[in-house]
C-alpha positions in Angstrom: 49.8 -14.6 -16.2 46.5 -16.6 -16.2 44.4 -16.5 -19.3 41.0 -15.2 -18.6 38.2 -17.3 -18.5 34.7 -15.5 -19.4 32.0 -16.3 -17.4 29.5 -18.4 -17.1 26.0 -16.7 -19.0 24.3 -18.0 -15.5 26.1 -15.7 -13.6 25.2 -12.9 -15.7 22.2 -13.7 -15.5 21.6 -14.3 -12.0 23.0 -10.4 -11.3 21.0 -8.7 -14.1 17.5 -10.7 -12.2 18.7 -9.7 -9.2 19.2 -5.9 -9.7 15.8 -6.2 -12.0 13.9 -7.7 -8.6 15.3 -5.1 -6.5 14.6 -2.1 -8.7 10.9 -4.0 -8.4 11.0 -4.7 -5.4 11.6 -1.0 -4.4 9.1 0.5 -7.2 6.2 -1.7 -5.3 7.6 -0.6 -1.6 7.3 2.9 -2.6 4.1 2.6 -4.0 2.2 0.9 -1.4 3.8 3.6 0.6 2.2 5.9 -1.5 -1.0 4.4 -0.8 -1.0 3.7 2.9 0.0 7.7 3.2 -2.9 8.6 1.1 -5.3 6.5 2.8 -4.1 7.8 6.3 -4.1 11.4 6.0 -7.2 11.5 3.1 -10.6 10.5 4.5 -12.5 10.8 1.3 -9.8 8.5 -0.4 -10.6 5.9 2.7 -14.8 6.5 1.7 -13.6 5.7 -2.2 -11.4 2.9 -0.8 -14.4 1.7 1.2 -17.0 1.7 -1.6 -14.7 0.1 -4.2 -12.4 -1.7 -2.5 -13.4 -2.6 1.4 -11.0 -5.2 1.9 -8.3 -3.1 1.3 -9.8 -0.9 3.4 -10.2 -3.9 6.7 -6.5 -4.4 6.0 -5.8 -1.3 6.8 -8.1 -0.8 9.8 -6.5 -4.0 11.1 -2.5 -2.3 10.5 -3.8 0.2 12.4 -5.2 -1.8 15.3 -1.8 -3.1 15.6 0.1 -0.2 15.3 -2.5 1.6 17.7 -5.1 3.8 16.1 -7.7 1.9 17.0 -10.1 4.6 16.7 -9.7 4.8 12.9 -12.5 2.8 11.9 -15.2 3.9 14.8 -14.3 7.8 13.6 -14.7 7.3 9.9 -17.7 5.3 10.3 -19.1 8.2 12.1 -18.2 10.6 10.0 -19.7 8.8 6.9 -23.0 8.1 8.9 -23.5 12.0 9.8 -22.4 13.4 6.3 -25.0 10.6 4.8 -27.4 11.5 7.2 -27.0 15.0 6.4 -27.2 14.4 2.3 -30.6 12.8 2.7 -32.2 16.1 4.9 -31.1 18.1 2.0 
């Protein structure tokens, strides 16, 4: 029989960062799932987006162009120009 030979710490090292970057790596696909679901079915989560943070926002109009809802941006934009418009009648 063969004596055993440990192995080297590289090894063990190279599995335990590769199971750590894939338990990241799905952690940060699920959550950017999260947020593209959110922003497509929520409209006042896409105003909030917009206000705060409008280049997220153009990167998702653009996903969308691609994918083919390229009335996305032209409907929302409407939407927030009659609801403003209404606020300042009141």
């Amino acid at each position: 029989m063969l004596p055993r030979t440990p192995k080297p710490a590289i090894w063990r090292f190279i599995k335990g960062s590769a199971k750590t970057l894939f338990v990241l790596e799905a952690v940060c696909f699920a959550a950017s799932y999260g947020l593209y679901y959110r922003m497509n079915t929520d409209q006042d989560f896409r105003r909030y987006i917009n206000e705060n943070y409008p280049y997220a926002l153009d990167y998702y109009y653009k996903i969308g162009e691609i994918v083919g809802d390229s009335k996305a941006r032209e409907t929302d934009a409407n939407f927030w120009r009659s609801s403003a418009e209404r606020f300042k009648k009141e």
